[in-house]
C-alpha positions as CSV (number, residue, x, y, z in Angstrom):
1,X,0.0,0.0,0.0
2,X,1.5,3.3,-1.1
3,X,1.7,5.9,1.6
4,X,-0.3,9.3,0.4
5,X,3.4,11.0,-0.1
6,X,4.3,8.7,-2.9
7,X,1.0,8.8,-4.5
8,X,1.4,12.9,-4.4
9,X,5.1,12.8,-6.1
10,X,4.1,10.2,-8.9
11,X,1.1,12.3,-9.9
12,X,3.8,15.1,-10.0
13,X,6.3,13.6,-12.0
14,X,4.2,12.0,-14.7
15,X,3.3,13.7,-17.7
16,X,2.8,12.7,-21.4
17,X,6.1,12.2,-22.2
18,X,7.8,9.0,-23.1
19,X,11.0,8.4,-20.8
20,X,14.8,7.8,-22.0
21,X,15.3,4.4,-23.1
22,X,17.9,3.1,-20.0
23,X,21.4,3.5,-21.0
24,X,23.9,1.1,-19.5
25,X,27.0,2.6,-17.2
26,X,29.9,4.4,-19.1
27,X,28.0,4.6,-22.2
28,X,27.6,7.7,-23.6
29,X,24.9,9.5,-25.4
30,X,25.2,12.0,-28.7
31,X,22.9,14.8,-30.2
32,X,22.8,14.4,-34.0
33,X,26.1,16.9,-34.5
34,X,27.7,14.7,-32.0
35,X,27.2,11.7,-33.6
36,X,28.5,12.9,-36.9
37,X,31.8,14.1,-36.1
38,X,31.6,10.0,-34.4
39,X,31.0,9.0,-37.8
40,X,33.0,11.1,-40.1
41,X,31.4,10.1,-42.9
42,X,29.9,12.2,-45.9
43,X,26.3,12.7,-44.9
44,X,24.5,15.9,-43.8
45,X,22.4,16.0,-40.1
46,X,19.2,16.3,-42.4
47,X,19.8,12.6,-43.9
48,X,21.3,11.2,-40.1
49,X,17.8,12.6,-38.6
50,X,15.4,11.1,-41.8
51,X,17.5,7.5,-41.3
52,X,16.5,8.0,-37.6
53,X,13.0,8.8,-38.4
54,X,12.5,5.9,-40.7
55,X,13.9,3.4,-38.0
56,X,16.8,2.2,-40.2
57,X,19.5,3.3,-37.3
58,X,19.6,2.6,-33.7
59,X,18.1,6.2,-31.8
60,X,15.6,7.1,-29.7
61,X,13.8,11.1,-29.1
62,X,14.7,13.1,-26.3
63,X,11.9,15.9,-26.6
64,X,11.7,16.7,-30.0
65,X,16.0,15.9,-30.6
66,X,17.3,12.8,-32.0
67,X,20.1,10.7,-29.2
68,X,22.4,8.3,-30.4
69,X,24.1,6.0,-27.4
70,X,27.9,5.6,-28.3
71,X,27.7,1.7,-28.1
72,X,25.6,1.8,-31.8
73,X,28.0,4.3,-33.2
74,X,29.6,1.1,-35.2
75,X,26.3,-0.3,-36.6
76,X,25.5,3.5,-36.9
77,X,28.0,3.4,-39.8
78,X,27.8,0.1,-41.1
79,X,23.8,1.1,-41.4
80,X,24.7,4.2,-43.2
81,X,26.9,2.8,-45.7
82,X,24.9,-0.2,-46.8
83,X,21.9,2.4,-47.8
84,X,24.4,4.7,-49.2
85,X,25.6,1.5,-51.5
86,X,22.0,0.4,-52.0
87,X,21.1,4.1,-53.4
88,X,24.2,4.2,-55.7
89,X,25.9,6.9,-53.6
């Protein structure tokens, strides 16, 4: 049985928003510019973001910003790079 303290703080806290996916200890997470200096490949922000949008790389919103966890940096690229060879580019 929850005490009437804890049932005041959760109706605080919550809101519509959908919380940060958990991120595991040491890793680290990157805004879009972030991630492409990570990358240092040819691709603008715009196209990073629209891969994001379509689900074909690992990220998740915080707000209304795409995050990137530095663990998916790797498969970030190798994502990246198969739809740029898919595309002719």
């Amino acid at each position: 049985m929850r005490s009437p303290d804890t049932e005041t703080s959760l109706a605080e806290t919550a809101d519509d928003s959908v919380p940060e996916p958990i991120t595991p200890p040491g890793s680290a997470i990157f805004n879009t510019k972030q991630l492409m200096e990570k990358l240092d490949l040819e691709v603008t922000p715009d196209f990073v973001t629209e891969l994001a949008r379509d689900h074909r790389i690992p990220a998740f919103k915080a707000g209304a910003r795409w995050r990137f966890r530095s663990e998916d940096i790797g498969r970030i690229r190798q994502e990246i790079r198969k739809y740029l060879e898919r595309q002719g580019g």
